[in-house]
N, C-alpha and C positions, 0 to 999 in steps of 0.2 A: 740566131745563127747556129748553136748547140744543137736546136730544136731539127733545124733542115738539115743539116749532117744527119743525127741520130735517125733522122726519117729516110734519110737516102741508104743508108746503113742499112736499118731494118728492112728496106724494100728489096738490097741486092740480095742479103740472106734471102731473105726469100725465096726469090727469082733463083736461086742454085740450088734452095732444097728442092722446090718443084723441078727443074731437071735433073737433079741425080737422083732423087726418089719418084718417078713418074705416079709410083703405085699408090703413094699416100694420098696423092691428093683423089683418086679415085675412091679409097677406103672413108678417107676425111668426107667423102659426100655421102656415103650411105644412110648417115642417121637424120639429113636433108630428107634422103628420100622413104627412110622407116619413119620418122617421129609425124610425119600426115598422116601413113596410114595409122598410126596406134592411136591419133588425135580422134582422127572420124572414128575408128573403133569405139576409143572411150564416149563418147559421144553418141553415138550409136546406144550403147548400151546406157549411158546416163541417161538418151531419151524416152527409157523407158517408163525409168522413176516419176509415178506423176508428183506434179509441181499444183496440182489441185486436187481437191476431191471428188474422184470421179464414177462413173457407176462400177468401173474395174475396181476400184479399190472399197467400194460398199459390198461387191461380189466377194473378192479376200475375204471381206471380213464375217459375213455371213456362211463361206465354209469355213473360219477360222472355228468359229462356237461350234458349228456342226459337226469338225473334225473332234472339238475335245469330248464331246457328248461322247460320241460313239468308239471312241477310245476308252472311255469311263466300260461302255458296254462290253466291250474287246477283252479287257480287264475282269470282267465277272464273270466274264466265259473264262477265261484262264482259273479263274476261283471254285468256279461251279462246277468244272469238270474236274477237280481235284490234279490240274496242271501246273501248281503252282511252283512246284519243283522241277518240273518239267527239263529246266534247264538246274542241274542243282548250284551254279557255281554266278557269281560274274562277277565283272564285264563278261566272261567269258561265257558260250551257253557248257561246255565242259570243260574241264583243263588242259584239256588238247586240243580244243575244238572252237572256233569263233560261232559257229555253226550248229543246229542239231544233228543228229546223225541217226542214220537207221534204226541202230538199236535203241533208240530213244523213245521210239513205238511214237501215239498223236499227241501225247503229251509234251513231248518236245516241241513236236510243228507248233504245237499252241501257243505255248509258250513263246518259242522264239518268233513267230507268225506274230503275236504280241509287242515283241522289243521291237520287230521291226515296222509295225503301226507308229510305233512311238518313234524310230528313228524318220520315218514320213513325217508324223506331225513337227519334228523338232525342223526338217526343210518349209514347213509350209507357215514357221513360224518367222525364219529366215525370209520368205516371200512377203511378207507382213510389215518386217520392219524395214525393206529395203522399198517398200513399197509407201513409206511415212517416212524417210529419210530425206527427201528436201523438201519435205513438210516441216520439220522440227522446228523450224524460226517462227511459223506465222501457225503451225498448229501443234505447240509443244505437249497439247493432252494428248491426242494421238500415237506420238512419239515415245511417252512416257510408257503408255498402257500395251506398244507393241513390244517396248522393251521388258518390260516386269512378265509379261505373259511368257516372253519368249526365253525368257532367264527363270520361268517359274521350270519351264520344259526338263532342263537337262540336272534340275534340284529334285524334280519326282522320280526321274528315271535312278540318280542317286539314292532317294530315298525305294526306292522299286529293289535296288539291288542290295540294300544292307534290311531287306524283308526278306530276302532268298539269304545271303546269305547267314541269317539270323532265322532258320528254317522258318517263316511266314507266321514271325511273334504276330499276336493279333494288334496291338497297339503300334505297332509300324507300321502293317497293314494298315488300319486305320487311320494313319497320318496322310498316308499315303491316297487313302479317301479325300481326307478333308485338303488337303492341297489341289487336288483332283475337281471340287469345288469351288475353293477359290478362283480355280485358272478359267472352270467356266464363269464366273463372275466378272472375272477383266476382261475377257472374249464380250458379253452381251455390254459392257459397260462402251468395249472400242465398236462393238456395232451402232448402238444408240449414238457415242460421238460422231459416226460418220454422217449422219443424216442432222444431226442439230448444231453441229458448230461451234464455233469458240468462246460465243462471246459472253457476258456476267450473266450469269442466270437468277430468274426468281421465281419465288413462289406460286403457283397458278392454283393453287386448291386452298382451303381452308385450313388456317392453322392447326386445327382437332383433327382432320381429316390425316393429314401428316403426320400427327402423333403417334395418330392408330396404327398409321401403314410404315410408321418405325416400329413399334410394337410387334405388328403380327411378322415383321424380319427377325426381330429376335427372337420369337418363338418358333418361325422356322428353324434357324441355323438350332435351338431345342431339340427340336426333332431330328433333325437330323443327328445331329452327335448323338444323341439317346439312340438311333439306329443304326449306329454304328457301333456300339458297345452294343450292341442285342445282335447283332451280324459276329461280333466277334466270339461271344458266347454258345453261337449255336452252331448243325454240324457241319456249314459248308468251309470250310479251314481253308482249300487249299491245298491239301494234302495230309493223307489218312493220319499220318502220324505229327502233324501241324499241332503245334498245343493251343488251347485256348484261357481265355480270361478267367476261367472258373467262375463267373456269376453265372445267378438262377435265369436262364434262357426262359422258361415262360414268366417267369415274373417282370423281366424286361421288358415282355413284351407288351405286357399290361401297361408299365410304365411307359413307352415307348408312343401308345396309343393317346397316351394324354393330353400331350401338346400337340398329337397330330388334328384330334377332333377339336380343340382351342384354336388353332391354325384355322383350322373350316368355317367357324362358328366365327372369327372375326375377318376373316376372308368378306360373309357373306356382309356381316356389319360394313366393310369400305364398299360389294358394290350396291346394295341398298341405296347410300349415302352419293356415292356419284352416278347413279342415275338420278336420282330425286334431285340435283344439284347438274345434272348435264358437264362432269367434270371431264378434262379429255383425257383422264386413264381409265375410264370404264372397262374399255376394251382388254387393257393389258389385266386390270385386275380379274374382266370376266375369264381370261385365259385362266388367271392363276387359278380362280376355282375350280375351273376343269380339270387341270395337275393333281389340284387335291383330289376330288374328286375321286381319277382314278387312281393315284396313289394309293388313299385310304381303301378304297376297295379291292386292292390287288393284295393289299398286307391283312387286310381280314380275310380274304380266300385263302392267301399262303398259308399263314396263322391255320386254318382250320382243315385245309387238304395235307398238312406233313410238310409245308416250304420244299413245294417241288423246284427244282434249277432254273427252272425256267420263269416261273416267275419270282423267283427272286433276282433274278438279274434283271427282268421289267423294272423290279420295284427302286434298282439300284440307278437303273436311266431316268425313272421318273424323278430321281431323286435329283439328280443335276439338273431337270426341265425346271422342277421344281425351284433351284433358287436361283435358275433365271429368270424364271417368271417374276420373282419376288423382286430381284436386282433391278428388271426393267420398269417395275412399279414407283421401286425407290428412286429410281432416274425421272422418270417422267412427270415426278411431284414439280419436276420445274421446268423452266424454258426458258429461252434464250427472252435477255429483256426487249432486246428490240421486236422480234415476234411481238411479242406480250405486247406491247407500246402501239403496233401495228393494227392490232384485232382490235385493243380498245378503240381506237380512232374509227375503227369500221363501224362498232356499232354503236360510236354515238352520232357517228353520219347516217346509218340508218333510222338510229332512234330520232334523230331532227327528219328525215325525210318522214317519215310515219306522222310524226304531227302536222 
């Protein structure tokens, strides 16, 4: 009885606030008639994120690598033109200025032409992982490799800016390399995962074979750090009055050479080895010798013409082609086991058809 009292109650309040307030209940409907449209909105935009892996998100990911390459290059133009002050201050490109400004002459443009590559790649890294965000459950490698890539972004820009304003020590400089590196290494690693998948991987080459081609990664990343303390020694700074490392610049450079031609010379031992063996990274390793290849031939022409600007900032692109070449080697030593489980089944159905 309490119950239908209190209910008959409730209802004439009612019935009175709706006629002495007409207006509310007009206002009380609005969010009836906004929360559909912001529904379909979110919706709308949620269906962009794919929920599979698709050729849009293999596209991503191969300008991902391509953007950090040529950002690596963007960067040795800023070096090689002695722009590296360009901007002398940051965040800021001068203390009063977000911007270059005229009197900044193209050293500025460079420079800041440069932060602003980098503030593109840090959007295109945002496209990356909103692009693997309702992937995360069923492809949590994905997920992982768009985050760390895209959180490596705004730690080299940090480190980009305590090199400026640390007048372009050569050993921040340098760091600032070798992260540069890395980021292309988790770029060619998130390419290879879009096309191979999730699932346990094994081994598809010969146990020695994978030794080696551990081996010649770590004589790569050798070389390379060896060329980067020989970059930081010699005269491209950055800017005229940029200090350097004070070590002997051509003696580096000797040094520098040594694990490049080691690199070559077991390069050629992995593809020897998987062609004679029909292994399926032939291909990648045959690339990698090309890298060398011209690597080494571009740092023994610099070496010998006075390290003109211009190829020395070849040598510094070659230099990230280069350990992705190696990255994709080191990925490719396996494959997904079901793959693997697939092919064998093929060819012992062939091998019974043949007899």
């Amino acid at each position: 009885m309490a119950i239908v009292v209190l209910a008959g109650v409730f209802t004439c309040s009612r019935e009175s606030e709706q006629k002495a307030e007409p207006v509310n209940r007009t206002s009380s409907s609005l969010p009836h008639l906004i929360n559909p449209s912001l529904r379909a909105v979110g919706k709308r935009i949620g269906s962009w994120f794919p929920t599979r892996v698709s050729r849009r998100l293999r596209v991503i990911a191969w300008i991902y690598l391509a953007a950090q390459i040529l950002l690596v290059g963007t960067g040795g133009l800023v070096r090689l033109t002695s722009s590296g002050l360009g901007c002398p201050t940051w965040p800021r490109c001068t203390a009063d200025s977000i911007v270059n400004t005229p009197e900044m002459g193209i050293h500025g443009v460079i420079e800041f032409g440069n932060r602003l590559l980098g503030v593109a790649l840090g959007l295109l890294a945002v496209v990356a992982f909103l692009a693997v965000v309702r992937l995360r459950r069923e492809r949590p490698d994905l997920f992982r490799l768009a985050l760390f890539a895209g959180l490596g972004i705004p730690a080299q820009a940090v480190i980009g800016g305590i090199s400026v304003l640390m007048q372009l020590n050569p050993y921040v400089v340098g760091l600032h390399f070798v992260i540069s590196v890395a980021l292309v290494a988790l770029c060619t690693a998130f390419v290879y995962r879009v096309y191979t998948g999730n699932a346990p991987r094994t081994l598809v080459v010969p146990r020695g074979f994978a030794v080696l081609a551990h081996v010649t990664s770590f004589v790569v990343l050798v070389t390379i750090m060896v060329g980067i303390l020989t970059t930081g020694s010699g005269p491209h700074a950055g800017d005229a009055n940029a200090p350097r490392n004070g070590l002997d610049s051509e003696l580096l450079q000797h040094i520098h050479s040594w694990p490049a031609y080691l690199t070559f010379v077991l390069t050629i031992a992995l593809l020897v080895s998987a062609f004679r063996r029909n292994l399926p990274v032939q291909r990648l390793v045959g690339l990698l010798l090309v890298v060398e290849f011209f690597q080494i031939a571009g740092g023994l022409l610099q070496a010998n013409i006075g390290l003109p600007p211009f190829l020395v900032g070849i040598h510094m692109v070659l230099a990230c082609a280069l350990a992705a070449a190696m990255t994709g080697v080191i990925l490719y030593l396996k494959e997904p086991a079901d793959l693997v489980a697939v092919a064998d089944n093929n060819r012992d159905r062939e091998a019974v058809t043949h007899r």
